[in-house]
VEXKOL-67929 format. One record per atom (N, C-alpha, C): residue in three letters; atom name; x negated, y, z negated. Coordinates in nm, 2 decimals. Example, Ala and Ser with C-alpha at 12.3 -4.5 7.8 and 13.67 -1.06 7.14 Angstrom:
<rs>
R   residu   atome       c1       c2       c3
R      ala       N    -1.32    -0.57    -0.78
R      ala      CA    -1.23    -0.45    -0.78
R      ala       C    -1.32    -0.33    -0.78
R      ser       N    -1.28    -0.22    -0.71
R      ser      CA    -1.37    -0.11    -0.71
R      ser       C    -1.29     0.00    -0.79
</rs>
This chain:
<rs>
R   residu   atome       c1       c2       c3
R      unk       N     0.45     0.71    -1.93
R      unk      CA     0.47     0.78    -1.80
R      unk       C     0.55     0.69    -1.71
R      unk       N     0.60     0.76    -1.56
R      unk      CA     0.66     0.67    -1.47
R      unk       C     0.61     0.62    -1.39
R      unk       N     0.61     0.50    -1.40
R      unk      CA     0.57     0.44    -1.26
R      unk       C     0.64     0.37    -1.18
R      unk       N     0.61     0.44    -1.06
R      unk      CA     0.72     0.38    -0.93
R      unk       C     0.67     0.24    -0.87
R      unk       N     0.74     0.10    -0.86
R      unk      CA     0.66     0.00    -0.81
R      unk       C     0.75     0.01    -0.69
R      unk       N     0.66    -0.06    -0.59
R      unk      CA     0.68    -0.09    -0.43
R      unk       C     0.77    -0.21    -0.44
R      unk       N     0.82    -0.26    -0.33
R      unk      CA     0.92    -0.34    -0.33
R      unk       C     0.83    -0.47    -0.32
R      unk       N     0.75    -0.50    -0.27
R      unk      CA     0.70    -0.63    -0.25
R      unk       C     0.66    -0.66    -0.43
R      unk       N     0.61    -0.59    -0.45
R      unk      CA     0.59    -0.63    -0.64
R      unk       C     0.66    -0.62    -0.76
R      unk       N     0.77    -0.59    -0.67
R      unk      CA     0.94    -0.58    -0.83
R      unk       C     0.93    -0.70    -0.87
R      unk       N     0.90    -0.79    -0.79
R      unk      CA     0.93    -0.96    -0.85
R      unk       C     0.85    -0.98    -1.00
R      unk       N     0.75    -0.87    -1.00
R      unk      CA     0.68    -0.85    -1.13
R      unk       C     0.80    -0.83    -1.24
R      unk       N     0.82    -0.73    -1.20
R      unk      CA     0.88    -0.65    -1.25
R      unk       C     1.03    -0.66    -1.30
R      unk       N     1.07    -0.77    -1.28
R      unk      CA     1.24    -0.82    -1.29
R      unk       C     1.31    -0.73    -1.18
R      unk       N     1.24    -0.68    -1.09
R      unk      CA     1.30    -0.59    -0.99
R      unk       C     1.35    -0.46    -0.99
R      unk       N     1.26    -0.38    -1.13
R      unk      CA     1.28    -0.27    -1.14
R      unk       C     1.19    -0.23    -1.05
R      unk       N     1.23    -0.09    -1.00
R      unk      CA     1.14    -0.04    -0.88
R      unk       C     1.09     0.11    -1.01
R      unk       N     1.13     0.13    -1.14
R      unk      CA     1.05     0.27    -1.22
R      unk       C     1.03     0.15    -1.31
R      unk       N     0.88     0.20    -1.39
R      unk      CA     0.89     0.10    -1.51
R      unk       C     0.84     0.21    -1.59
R      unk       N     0.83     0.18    -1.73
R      unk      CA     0.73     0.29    -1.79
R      unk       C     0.56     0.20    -1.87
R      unk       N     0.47     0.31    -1.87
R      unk      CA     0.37     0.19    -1.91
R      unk       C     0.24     0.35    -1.93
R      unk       N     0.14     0.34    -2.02
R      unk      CA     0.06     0.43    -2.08
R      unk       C    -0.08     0.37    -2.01
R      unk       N    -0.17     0.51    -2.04
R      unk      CA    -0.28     0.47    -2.02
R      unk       C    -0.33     0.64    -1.96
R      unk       N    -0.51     0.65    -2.05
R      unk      CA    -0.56     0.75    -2.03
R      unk       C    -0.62     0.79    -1.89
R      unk       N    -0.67     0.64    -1.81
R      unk      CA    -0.65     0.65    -1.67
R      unk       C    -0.57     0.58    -1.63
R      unk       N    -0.65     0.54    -1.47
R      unk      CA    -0.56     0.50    -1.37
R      unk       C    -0.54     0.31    -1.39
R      unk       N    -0.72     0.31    -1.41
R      unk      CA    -0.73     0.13    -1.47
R      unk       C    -0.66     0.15    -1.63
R      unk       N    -0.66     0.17    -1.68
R      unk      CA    -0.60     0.16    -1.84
R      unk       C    -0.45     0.14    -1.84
R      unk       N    -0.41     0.21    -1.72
R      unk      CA    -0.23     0.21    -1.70
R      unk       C    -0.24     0.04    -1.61
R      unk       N    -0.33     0.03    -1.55
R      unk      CA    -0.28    -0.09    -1.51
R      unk       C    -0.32    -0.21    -1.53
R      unk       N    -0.38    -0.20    -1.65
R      unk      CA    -0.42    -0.29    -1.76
R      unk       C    -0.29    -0.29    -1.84
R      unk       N    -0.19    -0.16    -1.88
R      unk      CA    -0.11    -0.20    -1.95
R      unk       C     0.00    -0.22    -1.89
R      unk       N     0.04    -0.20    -1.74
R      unk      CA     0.14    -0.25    -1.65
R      unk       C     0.09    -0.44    -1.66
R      unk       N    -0.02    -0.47    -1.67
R      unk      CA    -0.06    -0.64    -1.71
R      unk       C     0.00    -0.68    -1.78
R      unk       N    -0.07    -0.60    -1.93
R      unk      CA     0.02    -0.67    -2.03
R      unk       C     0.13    -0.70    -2.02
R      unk       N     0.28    -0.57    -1.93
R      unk      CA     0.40    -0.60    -2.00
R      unk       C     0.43    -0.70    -1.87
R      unk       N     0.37    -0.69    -1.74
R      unk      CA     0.39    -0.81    -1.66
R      unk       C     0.27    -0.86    -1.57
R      unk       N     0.24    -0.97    -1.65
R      unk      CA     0.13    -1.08    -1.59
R      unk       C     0.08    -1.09    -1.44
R      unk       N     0.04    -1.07    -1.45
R      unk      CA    -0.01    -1.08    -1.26
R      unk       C    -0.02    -0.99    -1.13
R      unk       N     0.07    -0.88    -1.20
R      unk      CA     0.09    -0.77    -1.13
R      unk       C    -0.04    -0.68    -1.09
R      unk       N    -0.13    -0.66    -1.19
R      unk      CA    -0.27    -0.62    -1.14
R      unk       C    -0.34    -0.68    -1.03
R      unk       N    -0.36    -0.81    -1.04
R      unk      CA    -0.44    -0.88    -0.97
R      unk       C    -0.40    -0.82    -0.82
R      unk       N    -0.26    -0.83    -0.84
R      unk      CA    -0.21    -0.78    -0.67
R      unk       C    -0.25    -0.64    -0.63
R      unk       N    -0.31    -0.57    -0.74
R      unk      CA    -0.33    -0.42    -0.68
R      unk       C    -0.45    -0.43    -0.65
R      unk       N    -0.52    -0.47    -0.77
R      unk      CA    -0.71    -0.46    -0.78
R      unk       C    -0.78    -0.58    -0.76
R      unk       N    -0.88    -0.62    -0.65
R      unk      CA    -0.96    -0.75    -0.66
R      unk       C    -1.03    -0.76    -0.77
R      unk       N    -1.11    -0.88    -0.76
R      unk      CA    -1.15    -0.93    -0.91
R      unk       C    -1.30    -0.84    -0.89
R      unk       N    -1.34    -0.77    -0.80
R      unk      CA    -1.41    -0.69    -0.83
R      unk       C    -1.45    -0.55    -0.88
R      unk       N    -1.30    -0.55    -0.94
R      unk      CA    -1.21    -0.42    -1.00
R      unk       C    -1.23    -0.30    -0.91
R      unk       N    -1.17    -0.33    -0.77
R      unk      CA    -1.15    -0.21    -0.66
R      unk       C    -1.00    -0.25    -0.61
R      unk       N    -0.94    -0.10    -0.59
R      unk      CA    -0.85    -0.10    -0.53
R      unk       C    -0.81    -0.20    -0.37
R      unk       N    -0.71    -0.21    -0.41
R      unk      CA    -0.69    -0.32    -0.25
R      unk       C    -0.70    -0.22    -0.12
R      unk       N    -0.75    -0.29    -0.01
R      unk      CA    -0.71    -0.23     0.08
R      unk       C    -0.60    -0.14     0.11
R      unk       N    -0.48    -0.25     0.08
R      unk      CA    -0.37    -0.21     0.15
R      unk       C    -0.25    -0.16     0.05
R      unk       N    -0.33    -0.10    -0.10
R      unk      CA    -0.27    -0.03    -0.18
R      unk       C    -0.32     0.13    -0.18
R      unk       N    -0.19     0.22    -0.20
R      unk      CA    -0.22     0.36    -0.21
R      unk       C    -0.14     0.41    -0.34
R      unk       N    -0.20     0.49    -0.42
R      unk      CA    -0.21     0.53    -0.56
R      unk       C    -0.15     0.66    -0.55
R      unk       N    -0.06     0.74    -0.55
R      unk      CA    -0.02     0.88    -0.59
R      unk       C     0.00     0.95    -0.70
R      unk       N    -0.08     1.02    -0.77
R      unk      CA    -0.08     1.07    -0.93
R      unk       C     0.04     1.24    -0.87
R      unk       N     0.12     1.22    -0.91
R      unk      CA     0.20     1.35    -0.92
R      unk       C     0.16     1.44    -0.74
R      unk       N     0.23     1.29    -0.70
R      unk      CA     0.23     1.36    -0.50
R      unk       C     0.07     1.35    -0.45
R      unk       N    -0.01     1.34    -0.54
R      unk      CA    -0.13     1.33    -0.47
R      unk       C    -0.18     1.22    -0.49
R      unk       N    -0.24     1.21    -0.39
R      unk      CA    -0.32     1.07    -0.35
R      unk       C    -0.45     1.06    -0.40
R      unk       N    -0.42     0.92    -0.49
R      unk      CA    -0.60     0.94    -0.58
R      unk       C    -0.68     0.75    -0.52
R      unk       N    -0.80     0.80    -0.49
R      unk      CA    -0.87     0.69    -0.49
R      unk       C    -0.97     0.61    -0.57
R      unk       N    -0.94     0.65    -0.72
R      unk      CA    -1.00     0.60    -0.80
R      unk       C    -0.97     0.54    -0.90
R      unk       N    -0.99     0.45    -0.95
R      unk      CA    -0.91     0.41    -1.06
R      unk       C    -0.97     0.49    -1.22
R      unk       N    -1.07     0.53    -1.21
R      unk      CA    -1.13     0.64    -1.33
R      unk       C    -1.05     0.76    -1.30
R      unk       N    -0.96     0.82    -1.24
R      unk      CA    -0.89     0.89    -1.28
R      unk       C    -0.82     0.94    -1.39
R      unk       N    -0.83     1.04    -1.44
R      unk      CA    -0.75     1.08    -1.56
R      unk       C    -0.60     1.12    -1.55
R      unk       N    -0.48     1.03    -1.65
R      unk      CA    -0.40     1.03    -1.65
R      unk       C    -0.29     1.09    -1.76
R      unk       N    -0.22     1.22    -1.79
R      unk      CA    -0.14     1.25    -1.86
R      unk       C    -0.04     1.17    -1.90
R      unk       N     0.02     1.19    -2.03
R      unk      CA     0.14     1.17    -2.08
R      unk       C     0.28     1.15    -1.97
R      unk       N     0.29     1.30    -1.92
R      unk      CA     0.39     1.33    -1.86
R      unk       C     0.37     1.32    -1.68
R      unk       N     0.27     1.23    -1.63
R      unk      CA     0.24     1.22    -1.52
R      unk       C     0.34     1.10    -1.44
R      unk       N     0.34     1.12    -1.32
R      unk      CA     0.41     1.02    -1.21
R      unk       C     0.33     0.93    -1.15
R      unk       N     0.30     0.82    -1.12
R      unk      CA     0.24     0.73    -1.08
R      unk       C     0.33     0.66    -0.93
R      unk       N     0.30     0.68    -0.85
R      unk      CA     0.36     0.59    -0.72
R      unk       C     0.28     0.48    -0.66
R      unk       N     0.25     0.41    -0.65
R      unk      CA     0.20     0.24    -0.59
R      unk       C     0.30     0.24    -0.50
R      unk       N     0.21     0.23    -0.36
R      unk      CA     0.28     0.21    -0.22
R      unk       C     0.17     0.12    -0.16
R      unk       N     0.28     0.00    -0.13
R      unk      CA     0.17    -0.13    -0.06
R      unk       C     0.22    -0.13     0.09
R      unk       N     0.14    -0.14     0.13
R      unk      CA     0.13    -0.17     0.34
R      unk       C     0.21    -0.32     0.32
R      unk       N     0.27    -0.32     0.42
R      unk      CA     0.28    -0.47     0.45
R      unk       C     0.22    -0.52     0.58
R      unk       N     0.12    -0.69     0.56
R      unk      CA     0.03    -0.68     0.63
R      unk       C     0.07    -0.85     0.70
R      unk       N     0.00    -0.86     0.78
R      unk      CA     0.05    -1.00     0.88
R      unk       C     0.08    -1.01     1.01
R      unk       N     0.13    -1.07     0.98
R      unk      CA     0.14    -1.10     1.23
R      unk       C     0.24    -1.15     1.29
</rs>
């Protein structure tokens, strides 16, 4: 499926802002967004495996708050980060 990355986290990503990456949910896709780039989870989910604060999740235009969400083949994925500081 697509997944749209935010600009603060392309550096993951070699600076693609679409990547593609599977998974039956929402944690499984970003278990396998890990695999293909290292460290990129940690920045979404704390190590107490919850969403960040200042991350918002959109499954096909809607806004999901769970990472047990169920995820299609043919679905869209958008990760939109706040940017936060002073």
């Amino acid at each position: 499926m697509k997944v749209f990355i935010p600009e603060p986290l392309r550096s993951y990503t070699n600076g693609a802002k679409r990547v593609r990456a599977e998974g039956a949910s929402l944690a499984a896709l970003l278990d396998d967004l890990d695999r293909q780039f290292p460290g990129i989870r940690f920045r979404i989910v704390d190590e107490r495996d919850r969403m960040r604060q200042h991350v918002k999740f959109f499954v096909n235009r809607e806004q999901v708050g769970r990472l047990d969400v169920a995820l299609g083949p043919n679905d869209e994925v958008h990760i939109f980060q706040a940017l936060s500081g002073g």
